[in-house]
C-alpha positions in Angstrom: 21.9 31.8 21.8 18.6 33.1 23.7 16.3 30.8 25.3 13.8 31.5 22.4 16.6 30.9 20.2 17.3 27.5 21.5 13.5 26.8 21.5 13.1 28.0 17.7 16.2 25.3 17.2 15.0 22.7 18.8 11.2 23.4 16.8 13.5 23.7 13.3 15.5 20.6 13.9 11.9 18.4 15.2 10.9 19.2 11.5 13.5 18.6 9.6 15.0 15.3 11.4 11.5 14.0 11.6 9.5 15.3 9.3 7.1 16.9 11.5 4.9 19.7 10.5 5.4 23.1 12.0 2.5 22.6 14.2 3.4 19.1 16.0 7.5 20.5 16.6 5.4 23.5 18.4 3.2 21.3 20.6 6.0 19.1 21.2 8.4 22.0 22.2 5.6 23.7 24.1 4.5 20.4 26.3 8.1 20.1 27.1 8.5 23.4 28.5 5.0 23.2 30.7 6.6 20.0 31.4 9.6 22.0 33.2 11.5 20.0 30.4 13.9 23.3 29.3 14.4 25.0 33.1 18.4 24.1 33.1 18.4 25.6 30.1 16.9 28.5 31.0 19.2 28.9 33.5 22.7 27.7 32.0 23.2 29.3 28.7 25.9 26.7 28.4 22.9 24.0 27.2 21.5 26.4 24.7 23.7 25.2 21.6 23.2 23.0 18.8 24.8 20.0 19.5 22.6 20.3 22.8 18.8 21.3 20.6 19.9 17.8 18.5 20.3 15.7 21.8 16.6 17.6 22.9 14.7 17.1 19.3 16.0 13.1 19.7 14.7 13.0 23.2 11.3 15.0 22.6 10.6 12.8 19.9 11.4 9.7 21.2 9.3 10.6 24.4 6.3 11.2 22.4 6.7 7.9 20.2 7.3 5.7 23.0 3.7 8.0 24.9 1.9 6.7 21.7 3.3 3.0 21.7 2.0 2.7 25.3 -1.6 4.3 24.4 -1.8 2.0 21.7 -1.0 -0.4 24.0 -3.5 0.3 26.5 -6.4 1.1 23.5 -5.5 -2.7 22.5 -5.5 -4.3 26.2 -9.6 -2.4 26.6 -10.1 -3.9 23.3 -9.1 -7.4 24.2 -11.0 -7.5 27.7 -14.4 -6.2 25.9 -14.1 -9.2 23.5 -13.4 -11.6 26.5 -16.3 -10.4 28.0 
């Protein structure tokens, strides 16, 4: 498949695995690849298949759910020091 094939997968499977709207898959997809995220795949059309876009989706997702656990985290920890202060 094309690059922008792999990328449309990759979007298509964010939504359906996770219920994501169109939207969110996008950002995700499109902070990945400012993120360098999809270069080998860009280069080695070997990656771009669909057992390969699953593995990405899973990994995208997960990235972004753990970023949020940690800002939570950190929104929490400036919460906390205000009240001890």
């Amino acid at each position: 498949m094309t690059y922008e094939d792999y990328l449309d997968e990759v979007t298509t499977l964010l939504t359906e695995m996770y219920d994501l709207s169109d939207e969110a898959a996008i950002k995700l997809v499109v902070d990945a690849q400012a993120n360098d995220f999809f270069v080998a795949h860009d280069d080695n059309e070997e990656l771009r298949n669909e057992a390969q876009a699953k593995l990405d989706a899973v990994t995208l997702h997960e990235g972004k759910q753990n970023r949020n656990q940690t800002q939570r985290k950190q929104q929490q920890r400036q919460v906390q020091k205000k009240k001890a202060t």
